[in-house]
C-alpha positions in Angstrom: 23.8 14.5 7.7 21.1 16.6 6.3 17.1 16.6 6.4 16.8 14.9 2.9 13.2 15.8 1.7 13.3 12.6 -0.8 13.3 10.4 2.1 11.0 11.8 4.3 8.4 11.5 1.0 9.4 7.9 1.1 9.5 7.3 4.6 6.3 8.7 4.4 4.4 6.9 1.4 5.6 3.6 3.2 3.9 4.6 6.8 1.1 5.4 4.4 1.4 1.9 2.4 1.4 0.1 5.6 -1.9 1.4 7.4 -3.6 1.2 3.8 -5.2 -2.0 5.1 -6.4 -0.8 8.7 -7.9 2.6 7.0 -10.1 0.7 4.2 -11.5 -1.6 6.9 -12.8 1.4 8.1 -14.5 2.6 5.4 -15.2 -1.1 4.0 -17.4 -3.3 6.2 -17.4 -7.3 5.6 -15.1 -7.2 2.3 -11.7 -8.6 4.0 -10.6 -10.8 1.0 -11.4 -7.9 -1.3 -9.4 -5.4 1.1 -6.6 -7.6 1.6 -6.1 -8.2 -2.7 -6.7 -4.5 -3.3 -4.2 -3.3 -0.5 -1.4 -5.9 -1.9 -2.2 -4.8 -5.4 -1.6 -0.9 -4.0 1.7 -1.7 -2.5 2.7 -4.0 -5.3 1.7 -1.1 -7.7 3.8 1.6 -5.6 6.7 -0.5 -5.2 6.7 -1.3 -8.9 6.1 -5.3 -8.3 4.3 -6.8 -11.0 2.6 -10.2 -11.0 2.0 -11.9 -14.6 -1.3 -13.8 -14.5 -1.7 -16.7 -16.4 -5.4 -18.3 -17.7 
């Protein structure tokens, strides 16, 4: 099988979508709730999950 440059993007963006958490904590001190809703909302965005919210 050949190098397929679509899956190493992929394979890629998820290693990237996986430490997003670790690498804001970081940056981000004391904010963990914040950094945990922002870093599901990422990888919810990317994987093209969307979540209805109902008042």
């Amino acid at each position: 099988m050949d190098w397929d440059p679509y899956c190493a993007v992929f394979e890629n963006e998820q290693v990237k979508l996986m430490r997003i958490e670790p690498d804001l904590h970081k940056q981000v001190m004391g904010e963990n709730e914040a950094l945990e809703v922002v870093s599901n909302a990422m990888r919810s965005s990317r994987a093209g999950v969307f979540q209805i919210l109902i008042a």
